[in-house]
N, C-alpha and C positions, 0 to 999 in steps of 0.2 A: 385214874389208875396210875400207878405209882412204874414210872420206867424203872425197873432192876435192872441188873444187868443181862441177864437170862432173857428178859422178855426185850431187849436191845438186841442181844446178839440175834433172837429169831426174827424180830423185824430184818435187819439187815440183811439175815441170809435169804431171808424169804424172796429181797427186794433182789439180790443177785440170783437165784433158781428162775425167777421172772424173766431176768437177763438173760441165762443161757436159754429158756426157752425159745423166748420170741426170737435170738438168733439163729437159732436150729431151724424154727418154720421157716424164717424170712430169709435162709442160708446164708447168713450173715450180713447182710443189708442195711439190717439194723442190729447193729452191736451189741455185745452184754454191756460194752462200758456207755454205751449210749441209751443201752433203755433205763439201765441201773443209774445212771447221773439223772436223769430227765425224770423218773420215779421219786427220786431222794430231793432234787428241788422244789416237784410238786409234795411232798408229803412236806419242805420245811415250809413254803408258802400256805400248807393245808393247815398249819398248828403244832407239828413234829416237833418234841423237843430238839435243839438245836447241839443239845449233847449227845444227841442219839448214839456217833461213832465212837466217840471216847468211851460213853457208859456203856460199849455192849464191849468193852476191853480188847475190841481187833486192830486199833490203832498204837495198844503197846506192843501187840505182837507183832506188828507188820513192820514200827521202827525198827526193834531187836533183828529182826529173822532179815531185812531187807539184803544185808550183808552175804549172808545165807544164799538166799536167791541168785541174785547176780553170780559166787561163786560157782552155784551150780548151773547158770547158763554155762559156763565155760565152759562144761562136762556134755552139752549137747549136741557139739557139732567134730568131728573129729581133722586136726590139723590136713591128714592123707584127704580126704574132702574138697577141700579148701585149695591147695595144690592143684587139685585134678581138675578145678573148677575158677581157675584163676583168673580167665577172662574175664567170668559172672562176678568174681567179686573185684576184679576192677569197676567193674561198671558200675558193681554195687555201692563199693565206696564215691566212685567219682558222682552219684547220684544225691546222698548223704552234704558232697564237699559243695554239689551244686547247690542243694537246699540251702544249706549253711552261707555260701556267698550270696546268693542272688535276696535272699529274703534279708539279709545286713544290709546291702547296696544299696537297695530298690529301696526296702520296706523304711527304713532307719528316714531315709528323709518324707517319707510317703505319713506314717505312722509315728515314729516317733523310736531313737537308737534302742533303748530298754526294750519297747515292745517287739522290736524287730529281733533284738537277743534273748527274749522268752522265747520268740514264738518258733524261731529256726528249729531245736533241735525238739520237739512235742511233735512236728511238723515231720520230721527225717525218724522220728521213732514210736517206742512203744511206753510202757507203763513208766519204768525205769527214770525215761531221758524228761520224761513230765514230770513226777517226781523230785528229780534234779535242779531243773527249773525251778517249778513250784516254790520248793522248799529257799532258792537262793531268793526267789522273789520277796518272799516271806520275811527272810533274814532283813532285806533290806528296806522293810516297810511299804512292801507296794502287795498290798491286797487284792486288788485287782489284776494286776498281774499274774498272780500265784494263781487266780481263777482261769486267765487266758491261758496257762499253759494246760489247765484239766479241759477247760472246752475242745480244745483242738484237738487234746487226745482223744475227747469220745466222736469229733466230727469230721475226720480225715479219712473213715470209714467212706464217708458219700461221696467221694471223689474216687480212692481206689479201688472200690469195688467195681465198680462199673466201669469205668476207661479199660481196668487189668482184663475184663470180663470180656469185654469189646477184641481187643488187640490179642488176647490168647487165643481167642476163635478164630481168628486172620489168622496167625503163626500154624496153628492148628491144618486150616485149609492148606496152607505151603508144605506143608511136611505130606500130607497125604495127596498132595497133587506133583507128587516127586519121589518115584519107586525106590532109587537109591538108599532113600532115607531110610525108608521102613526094611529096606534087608541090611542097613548095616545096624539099624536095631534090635534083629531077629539077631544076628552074627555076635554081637559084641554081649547077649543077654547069656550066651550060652560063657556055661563058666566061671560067671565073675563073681561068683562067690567061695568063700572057702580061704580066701588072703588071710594071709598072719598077719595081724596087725601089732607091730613092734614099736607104734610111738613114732613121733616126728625127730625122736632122739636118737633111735636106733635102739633102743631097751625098755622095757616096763618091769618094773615091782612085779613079784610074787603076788598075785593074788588072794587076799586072808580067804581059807576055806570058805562054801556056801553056807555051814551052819552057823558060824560065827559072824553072817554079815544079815546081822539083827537089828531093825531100826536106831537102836540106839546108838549100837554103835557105830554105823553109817550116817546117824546125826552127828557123832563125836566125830567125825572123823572130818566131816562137813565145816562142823564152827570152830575148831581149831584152822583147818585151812583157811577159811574166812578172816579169823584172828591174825595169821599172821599175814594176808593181805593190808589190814588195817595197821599193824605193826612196820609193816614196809613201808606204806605211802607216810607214817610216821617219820620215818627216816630222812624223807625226802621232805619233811614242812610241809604234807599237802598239796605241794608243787602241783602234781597228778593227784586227779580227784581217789579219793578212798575205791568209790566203785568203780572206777574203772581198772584200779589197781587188781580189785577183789575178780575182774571178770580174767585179766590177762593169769592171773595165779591160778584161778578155776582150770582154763585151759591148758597151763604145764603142769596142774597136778593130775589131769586126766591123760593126757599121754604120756605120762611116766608113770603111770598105774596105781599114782595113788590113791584120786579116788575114780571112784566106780561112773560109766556113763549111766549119765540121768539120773544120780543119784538123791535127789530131795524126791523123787518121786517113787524110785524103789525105796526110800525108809518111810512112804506113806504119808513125808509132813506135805507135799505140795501144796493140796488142795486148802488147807488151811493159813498156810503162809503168802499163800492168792488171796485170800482174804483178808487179811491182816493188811497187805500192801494198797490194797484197794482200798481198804480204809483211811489211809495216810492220805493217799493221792488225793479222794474225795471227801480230805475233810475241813476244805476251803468250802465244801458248796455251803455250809451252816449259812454263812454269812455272806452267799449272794442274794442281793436285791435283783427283784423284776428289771431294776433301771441299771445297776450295776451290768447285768447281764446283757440289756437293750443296747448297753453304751459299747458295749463290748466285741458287737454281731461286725460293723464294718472293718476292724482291724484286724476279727477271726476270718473273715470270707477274704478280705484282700492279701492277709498272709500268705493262706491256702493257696490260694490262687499264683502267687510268686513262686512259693515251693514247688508245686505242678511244673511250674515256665521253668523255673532251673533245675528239676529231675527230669522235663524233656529234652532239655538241651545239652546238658552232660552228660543224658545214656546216649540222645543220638551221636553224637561227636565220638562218644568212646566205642560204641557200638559199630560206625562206621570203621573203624582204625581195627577193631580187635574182628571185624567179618561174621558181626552179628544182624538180624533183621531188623527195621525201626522196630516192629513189632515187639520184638524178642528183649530188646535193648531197652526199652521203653517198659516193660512189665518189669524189668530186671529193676529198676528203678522204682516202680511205684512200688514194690514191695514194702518201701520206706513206712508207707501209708497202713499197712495191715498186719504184713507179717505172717508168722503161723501163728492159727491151722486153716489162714486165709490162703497162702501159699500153696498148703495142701490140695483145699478144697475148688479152687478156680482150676487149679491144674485139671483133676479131674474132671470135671463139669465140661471144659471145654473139649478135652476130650471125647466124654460120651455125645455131646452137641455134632462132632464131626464126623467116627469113623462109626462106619458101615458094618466094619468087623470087628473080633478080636485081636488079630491082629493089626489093623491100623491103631486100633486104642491100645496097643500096648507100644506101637513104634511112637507114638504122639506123647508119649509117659517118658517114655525114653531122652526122645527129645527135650522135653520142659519140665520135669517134674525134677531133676536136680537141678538144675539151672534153677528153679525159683525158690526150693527148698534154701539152698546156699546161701541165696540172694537174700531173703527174710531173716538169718540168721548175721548175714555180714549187716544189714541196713538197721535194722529193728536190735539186736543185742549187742553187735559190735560198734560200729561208728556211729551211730545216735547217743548211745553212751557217752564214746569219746570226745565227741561234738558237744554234749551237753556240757562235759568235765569243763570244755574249754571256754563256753559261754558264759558258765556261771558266773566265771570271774572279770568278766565283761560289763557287768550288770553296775551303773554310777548312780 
């Protein structure tokens, strides 16, 4: 049977639907990007043509749009946020700077310099900061490499889910075993909604009417801002990686109103621009070998493993200073590992796992559901980016 591209793209989507199910049963335990990588190696092992992601054409849309994306992370999180939560994203960054030091130090004479500067920022992040890698690996002839930085993105799930999992339900216990807590978050719930939110500048844009913010033109308004992200770090020789130019622009063209929060997902591209990207990311697996991949297991697990040792030691350090719990300090950290809608979802879980009532499960939300929300957003879209921009060019 002859691969079209038609009958590519359905394989492919079908291989990622696979993904988000078995995520969904296994509550993310096992990843989409982990059943979807481990599917796509056994189907090229099984006979799969090795073009499969190029011919089903989600690898040209995932280069083009990739710009896109990252702009529109910047629209996700808002500056007023960030501010209110600045302890969390101290710790979040210094979790990020620990990944980034301790797996150079350690890893570079353990492993080897290159593999120590792929493996840091896959390790401190999400699709994006792999991606980055990946692709500089690529640039530089190391094949294998470009594979280590997609492994570790699909296998950092099995560390953070479970440690996060552990330590939220302690943090959990502490908050409900301490009255104070749950009525100053009965107190501070009443009300806090209804802020004007005016931008971290003090103004936003005129809003274009609702009837005029029609996908396309919420795409136009998207890849023009994208555009001149890429135009600016022009300016600058690339100095600053492109994307990471493209995320800090995203964020000041969202609180200055110009474009809209969450925007790639109200003009309805997301879902398709997740796939596209996905395809870029995984389309080193063509050309992983059984033994490539064998050879590969002790650099990924002893990475991993450094990364852990320095998100513990720079959440607790900072965590002690800023009068957080290790518990608390320590998930703020692994966030690095999952991200959202991991951050989401352990929040909750360990909530309903602790309180008795509704209200303690809504004083235990309080507590930790922005603390980690922030935390996935500063580690996973912000500083695993930046970290990666800086990596890249480290790579001899």
């Amino acid at each position: 049977m002859q691969l079209t591209p038609i009958l590519a793209l359905s394989i492919v989507l079908t291989i990622f639907a696979v993904g988000d199910v078995v995520a969904i049963k296994t509550k993310a335990i096992l990843s989409m990007l982990f059943v979807s990588s481990v599917l796509l190696l056994l189907g090229y092992w099984s006979g799969i043509p090795g073009n499969l992601l190029p011919q089903s054409q989600l690898v040209g849309i995932g280069s083009v749009l990739v710009g896109l994306l990252i702009t529109h992370m910047g629209t996700l999180m808002k500056v007023r946020d960030l501010l209110q939560q600045w302890k969390t994203v101290l710790i979040a960054a210094g979790a990020v700077a620990g990944i980034g030091i301790f797996v150079f130090l350690v890893g570079s004479p353990l492993f080897g310099r290159n593999v120590a500067v792929v493996a840091a920022p896959p390790i401190s992040g999400g699709v994006v900061a792999a991606l980055i890698m990946s692709e500089a690996a690529k640039a530089k002839g190391f094949a294998d490499l470009s594979l280590l930085a997609t492994m570790l993105l699909v296998a950092q799930g099995f560390i953070g889910y479970p440690l996060s999992s552990i330590l939220l339900t302690r943090e959990a216990r502490r908050i409900v075993s301490q009255p104070e807590l749950v009525r100053v978050a009965q107190e501070t719930a009443v009300g806090a909604e209804g802020a004007v939110d005016k931008g971290a500048f003090g103004f936003r844009l005129p809003q274009i009417p609702k009837e005029y913010q029609t996908n396309f033109v919420l795409l136009a308004k998207l890849s023009l801002v994208a555009y001149a992200a890429v135009l600016i770090a022009g300016l600058f020789n690339n100095v600053i990686h492109p994307l990471v130019v493209s995320l800090v622009v995203g964020i000041i063209a969202r609180e200055i109103g110009l474009l809209e929060d969450n925007i790639f997902e109200k003009a309805n591209g997301l879902g398709l621009a997740m796939a596209g990207l996905l395809a870029v990311v995984f389309g080193n697996l063509a050309s992983a070998t059984p033994a490539m991949v064998t050879k590969l297991l002790a650099p990924l697990a002893g990475t991993l493993v450094l990364g852990v040792i320095g998100i513990g030691l720079f959440s607790f350090v900072l965590g002690h200073l800023l009068g957080y719990s290790f518990e608390m300090a320590t998930t703020i950290g692994l966030t690095a590992l999952y991200g959202f809608p991991g951050t989401y979802i352990l929040s909750h879980e360990a909530a309903k796992a602790v309180a008795q009532n509704e209200e303690e499960e809504q004083a235990i939300l309080h507590h930790i559901l922005p603390k980690m929300l922030v935390a996935g957003f500063v580690t996973v879209t912000i500083s695993s980016v930046i970290l990666a921009g800086i990596f890249a060019k480290l790579l001899v």
